[in-house]
C-alpha positions as CSV (number, residue, x, y, z in Angstrom):
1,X,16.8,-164.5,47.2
2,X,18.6,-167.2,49.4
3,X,17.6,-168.6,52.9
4,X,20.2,-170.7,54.9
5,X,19.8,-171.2,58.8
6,X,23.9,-170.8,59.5
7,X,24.7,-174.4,58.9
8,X,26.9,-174.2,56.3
9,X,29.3,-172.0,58.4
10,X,30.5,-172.8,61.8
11,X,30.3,-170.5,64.8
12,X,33.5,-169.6,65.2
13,X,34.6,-169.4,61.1
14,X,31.2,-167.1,61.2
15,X,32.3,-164.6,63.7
16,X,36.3,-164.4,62.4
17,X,34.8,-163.6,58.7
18,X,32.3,-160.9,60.3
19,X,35.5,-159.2,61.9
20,X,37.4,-159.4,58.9
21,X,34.4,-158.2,56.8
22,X,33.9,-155.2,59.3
23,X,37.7,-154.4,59.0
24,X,37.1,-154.5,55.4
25,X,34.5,-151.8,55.5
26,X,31.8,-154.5,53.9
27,X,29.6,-154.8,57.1
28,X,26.6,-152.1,57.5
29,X,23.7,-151.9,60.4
30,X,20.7,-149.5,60.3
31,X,17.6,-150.1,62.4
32,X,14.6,-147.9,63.3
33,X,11.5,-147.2,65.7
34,X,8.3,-147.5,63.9
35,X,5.2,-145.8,65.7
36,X,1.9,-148.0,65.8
37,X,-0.7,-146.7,63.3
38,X,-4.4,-147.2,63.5
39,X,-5.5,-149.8,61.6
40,X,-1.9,-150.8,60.0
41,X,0.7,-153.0,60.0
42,X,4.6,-151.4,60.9
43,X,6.3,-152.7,58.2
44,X,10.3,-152.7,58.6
45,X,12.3,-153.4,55.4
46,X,15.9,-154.0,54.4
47,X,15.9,-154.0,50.2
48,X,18.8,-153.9,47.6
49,X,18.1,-151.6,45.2
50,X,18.2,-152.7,41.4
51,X,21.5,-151.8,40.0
52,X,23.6,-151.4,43.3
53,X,26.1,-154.4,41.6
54,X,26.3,-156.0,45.4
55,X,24.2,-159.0,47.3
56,X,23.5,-158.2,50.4
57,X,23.9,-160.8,53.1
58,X,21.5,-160.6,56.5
59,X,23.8,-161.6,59.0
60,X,21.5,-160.8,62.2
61,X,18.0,-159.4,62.6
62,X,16.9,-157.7,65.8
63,X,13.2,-157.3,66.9
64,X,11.0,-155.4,69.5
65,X,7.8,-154.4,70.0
66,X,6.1,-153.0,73.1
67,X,3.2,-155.8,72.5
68,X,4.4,-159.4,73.1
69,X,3.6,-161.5,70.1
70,X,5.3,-162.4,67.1
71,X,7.4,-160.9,64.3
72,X,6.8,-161.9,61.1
73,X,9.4,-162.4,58.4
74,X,8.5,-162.0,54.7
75,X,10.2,-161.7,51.5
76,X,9.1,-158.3,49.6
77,X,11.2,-157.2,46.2
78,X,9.2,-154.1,46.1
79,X,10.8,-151.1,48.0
80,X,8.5,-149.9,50.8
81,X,7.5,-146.3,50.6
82,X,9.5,-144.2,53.0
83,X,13.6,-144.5,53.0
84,X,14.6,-143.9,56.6
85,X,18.4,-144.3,55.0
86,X,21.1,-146.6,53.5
87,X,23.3,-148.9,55.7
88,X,25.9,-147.3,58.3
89,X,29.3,-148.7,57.6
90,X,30.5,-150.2,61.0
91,X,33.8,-149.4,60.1
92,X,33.9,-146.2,61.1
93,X,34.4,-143.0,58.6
94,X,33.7,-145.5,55.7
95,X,31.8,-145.9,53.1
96,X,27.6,-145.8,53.8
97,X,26.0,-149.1,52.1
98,X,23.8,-150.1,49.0
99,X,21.4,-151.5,51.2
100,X,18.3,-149.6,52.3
101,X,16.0,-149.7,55.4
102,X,13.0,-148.8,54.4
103,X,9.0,-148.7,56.5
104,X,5.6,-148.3,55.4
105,X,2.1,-149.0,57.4
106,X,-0.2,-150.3,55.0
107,X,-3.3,-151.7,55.9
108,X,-3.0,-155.2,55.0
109,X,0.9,-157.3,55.2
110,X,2.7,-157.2,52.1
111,X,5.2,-160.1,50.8
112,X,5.2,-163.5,51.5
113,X,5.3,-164.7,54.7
114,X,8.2,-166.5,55.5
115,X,7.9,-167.4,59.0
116,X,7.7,-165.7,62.9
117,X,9.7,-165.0,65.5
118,X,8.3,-164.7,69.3
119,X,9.1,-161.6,70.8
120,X,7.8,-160.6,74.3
121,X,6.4,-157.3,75.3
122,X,9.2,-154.6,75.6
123,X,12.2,-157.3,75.2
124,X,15.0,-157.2,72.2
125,X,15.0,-160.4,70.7
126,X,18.2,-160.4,68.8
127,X,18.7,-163.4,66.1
128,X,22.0,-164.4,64.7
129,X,20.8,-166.9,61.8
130,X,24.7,-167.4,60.9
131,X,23.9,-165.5,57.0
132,X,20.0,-165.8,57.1
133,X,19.4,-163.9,53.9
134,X,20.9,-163.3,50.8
135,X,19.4,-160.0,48.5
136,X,20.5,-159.4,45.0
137,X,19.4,-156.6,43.5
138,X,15.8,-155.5,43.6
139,X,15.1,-158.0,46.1
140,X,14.4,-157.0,49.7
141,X,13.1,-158.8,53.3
142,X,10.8,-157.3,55.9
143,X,9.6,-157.8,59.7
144,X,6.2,-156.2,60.5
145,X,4.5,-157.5,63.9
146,X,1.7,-160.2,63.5
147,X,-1.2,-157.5,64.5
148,X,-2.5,-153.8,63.2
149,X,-1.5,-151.1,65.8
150,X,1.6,-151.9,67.0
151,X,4.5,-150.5,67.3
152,X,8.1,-152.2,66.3
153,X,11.7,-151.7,66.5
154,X,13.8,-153.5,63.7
155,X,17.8,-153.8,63.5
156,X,19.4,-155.2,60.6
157,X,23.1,-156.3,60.6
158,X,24.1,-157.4,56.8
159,X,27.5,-157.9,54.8
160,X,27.8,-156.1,51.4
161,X,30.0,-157.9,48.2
162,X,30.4,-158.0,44.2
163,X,29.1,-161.3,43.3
């Protein structure tokens, strides 16, 4: 796995390779609602499977949650338990992606904590890192809210390639 925070790319060289990427048909998006559960974490994950020959790169990560607090990022190359489905191709009619988003609510955080994001009660907070993540095979990233019973919404935007 590979963190940047978008300063090897300039705005504007950033948004004219997304476009050409999404042309392409190598830009994906998939996001979900996760319910609170009693006594667990929501745990939202984007993972690229072992074998998919592609690394996945996290362009933008959205978060909500109906409980202001914070989001917590972590790192996780174990695929969480239930496959809510692969990435949609925003090229429309294309191709679906390699990457999976995938959820579980287990009772204590899984990963390694990376770092949080502030969200407040009921508000989107959308995050454009400028390529945040990179995912090679088996290797995947999560958001789960900082406490046990609350409900989140995640939204992953990522760029697919051959190495």
């Amino acid at each position: 796995m590979r963190i940047g925070y978008g300063t090897s790319v300039t705005v504007p060289q950033s948004t004219e390779l997304w476009l050409a990427e999404v042309r392409a048909g190598r830009c994906f998006a998939r996001g979900t609602n996760l319910s609170a559960s009693v006594g667990n974490f929501s745990e939202v994950q984007l993972f690229n499977p072992i074998g998919s020959g592609k690394t996945v790169a996290i362009k933008a990560i959205s978060f909500g949650s109906a409980t202001a607090g914070s989001i917590n990022i972590r790192s996780f190359n174990t695929a969480l338990a239930t496959l809510i489905g692969n990435g949609l191709n925003l090229q429309s009619g294309n191709t679906a992606g390699a990457g999976e988003l995938r959820t579980a609510t287990p009772a204590a955080e899984d990963g390694t904590f990376i770092g949080p994001i502030t969200t407040g009660a009921g508000v989107a907070s959308p995050v454009d890192l400028g390529w945040f993540f990179e995912l090679e095979p088996g290797e995947g990233v999560l958001c789960n809210h900082f406490a046990v019973n609350t409900g989140i919404t995640i939204f992953y935007l990522w760029r697919e390639f051959v190495p």
